[in-house]
C-alpha positions as CSV (number, residue, x, y, z in Angstrom):
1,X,6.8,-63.1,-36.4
2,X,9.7,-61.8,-34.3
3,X,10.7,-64.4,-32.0
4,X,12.6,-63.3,-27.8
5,X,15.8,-61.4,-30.1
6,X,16.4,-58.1,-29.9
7,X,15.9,-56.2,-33.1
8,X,19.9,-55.8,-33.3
9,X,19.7,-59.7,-33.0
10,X,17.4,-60.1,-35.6
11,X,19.0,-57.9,-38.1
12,X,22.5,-60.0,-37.3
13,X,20.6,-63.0,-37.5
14,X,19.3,-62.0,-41.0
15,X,23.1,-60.5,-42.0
16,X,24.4,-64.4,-40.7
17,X,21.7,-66.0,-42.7
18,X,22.4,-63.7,-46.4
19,X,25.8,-64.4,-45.5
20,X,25.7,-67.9,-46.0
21,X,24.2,-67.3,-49.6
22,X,27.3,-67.0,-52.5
23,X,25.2,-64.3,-54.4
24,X,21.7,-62.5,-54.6
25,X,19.9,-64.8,-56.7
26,X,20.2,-67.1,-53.8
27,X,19.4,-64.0,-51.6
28,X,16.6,-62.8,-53.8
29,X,15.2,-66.7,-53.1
30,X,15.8,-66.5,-49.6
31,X,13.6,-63.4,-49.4
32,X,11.2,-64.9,-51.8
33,X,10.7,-67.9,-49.7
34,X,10.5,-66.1,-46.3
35,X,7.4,-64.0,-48.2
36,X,5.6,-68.0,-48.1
37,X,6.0,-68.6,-44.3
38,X,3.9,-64.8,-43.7
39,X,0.9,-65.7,-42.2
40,X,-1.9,-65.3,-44.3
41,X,-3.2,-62.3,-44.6
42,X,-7.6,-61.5,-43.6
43,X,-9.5,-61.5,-47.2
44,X,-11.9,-59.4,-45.5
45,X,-8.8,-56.3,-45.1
46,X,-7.6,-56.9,-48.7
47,X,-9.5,-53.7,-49.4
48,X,-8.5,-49.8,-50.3
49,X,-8.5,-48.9,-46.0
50,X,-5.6,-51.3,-45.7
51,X,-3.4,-51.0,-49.0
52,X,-0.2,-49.5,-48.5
53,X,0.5,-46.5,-50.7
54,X,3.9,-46.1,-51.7
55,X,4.8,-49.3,-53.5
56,X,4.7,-50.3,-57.5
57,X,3.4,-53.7,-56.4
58,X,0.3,-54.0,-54.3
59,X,0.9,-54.0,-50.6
60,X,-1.7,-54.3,-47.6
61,X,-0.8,-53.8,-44.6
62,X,-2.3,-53.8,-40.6
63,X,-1.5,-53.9,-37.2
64,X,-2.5,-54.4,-33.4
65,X,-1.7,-53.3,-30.4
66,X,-1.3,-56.0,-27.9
67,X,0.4,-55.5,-24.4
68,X,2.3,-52.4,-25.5
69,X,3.7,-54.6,-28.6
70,X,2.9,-53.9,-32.1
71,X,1.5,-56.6,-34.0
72,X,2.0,-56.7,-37.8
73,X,0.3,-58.3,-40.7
74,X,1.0,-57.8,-44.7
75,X,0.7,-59.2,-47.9
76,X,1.9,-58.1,-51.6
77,X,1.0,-59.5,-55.2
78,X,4.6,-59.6,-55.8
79,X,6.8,-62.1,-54.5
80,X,10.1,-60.4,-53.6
81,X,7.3,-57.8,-52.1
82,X,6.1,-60.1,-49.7
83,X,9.9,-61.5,-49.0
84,X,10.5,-57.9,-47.8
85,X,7.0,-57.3,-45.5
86,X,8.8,-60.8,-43.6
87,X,12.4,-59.2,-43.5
88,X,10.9,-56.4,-42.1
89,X,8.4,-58.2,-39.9
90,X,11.4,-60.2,-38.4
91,X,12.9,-56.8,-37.1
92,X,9.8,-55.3,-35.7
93,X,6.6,-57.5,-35.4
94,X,5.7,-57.7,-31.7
95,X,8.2,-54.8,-30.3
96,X,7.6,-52.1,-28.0
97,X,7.1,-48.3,-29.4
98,X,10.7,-47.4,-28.3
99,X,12.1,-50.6,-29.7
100,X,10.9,-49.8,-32.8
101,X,12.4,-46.0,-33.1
102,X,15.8,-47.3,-31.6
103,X,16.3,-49.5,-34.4
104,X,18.1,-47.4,-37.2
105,X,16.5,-48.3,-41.0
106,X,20.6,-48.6,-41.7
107,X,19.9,-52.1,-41.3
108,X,18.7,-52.3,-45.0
109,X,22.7,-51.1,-46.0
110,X,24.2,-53.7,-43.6
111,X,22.1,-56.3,-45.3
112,X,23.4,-54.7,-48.6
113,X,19.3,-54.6,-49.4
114,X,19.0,-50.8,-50.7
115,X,21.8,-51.1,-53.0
116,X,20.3,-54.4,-54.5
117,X,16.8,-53.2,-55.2
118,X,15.3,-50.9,-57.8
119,X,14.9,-47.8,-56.8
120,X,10.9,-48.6,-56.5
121,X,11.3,-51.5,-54.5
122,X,14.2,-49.7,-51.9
123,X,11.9,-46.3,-51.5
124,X,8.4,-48.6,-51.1
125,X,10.9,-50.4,-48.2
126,X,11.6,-47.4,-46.5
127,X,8.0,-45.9,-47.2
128,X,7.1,-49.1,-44.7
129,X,9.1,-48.5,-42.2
130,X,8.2,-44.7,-42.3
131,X,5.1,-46.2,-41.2
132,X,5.9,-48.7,-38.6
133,X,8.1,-45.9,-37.3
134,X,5.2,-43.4,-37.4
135,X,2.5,-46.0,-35.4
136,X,5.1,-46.4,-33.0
137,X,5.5,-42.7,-32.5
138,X,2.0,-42.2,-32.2
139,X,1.4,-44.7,-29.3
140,X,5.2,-43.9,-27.7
């Protein structure tokens, strides 16, 4: 999902792109409609192996190693839910082990994200990047 930007890119890119929005409903939209342009996620992995525990809403979650760059996929029943698996997707879909652990989970603050979710929804966030963090330490 990532496209040649750096992660820092891609987090200013998503800052530059909230910025244009006056409030967070808009925001909350813009998340919302980034969740439709996931790819769609296998039927055959929306099963117990690939749920992600940690969330209220129902999350699955998998990845791929591919030329020593992760590959993601996810899905949630919840809308904003699957807004946030793309926000997150769009900082560290297809990057390197070491990419991934140099790029700080502050991000969500300098998006003004954690202070604009329910406490749920923020530590379900973090839980997922816990994870993506811990794949990448594992192949590092």
């Amino acid at each position: 999902m990532s496209d040649t930007q750096s992660p820092t890119a891609a987090i200013q890119t998503l800052a530059d792109e909230f910025a244009f929005f006056d409030d967070w409903t808009d925001r909350y939209q813009y998340i919302i409609d980034m969740g439709k342009q996931l790819p769609e996620f296998p039927s055959d992995k929306l099963d117990d192996a690939h749920k992600f525990h940690g969330c209220q809403s129902q999350v699955w979650f998998d990845y791929a190693w591919r030329d020593g760059r992760i590959h993601l996929q996810g899905t949630s029943d919840a809308a904003i839910v699957k807004g946030l698996i793309a926000l997150l997707f769009r900082v560290y879909d297809q990057r390197t082990p070491q990419e991934i652990l140099d790029t700080s989970p502050d991000f969500l603050d300098q998006l003004g994200l954690k202070s604009h979710l329910s406490a749920n929804r923020a530590t379900g966030l973090m839980g997922m990047i816990q994870k993506i963090r811990s794949i990448a330490m594992e192949d590092k």
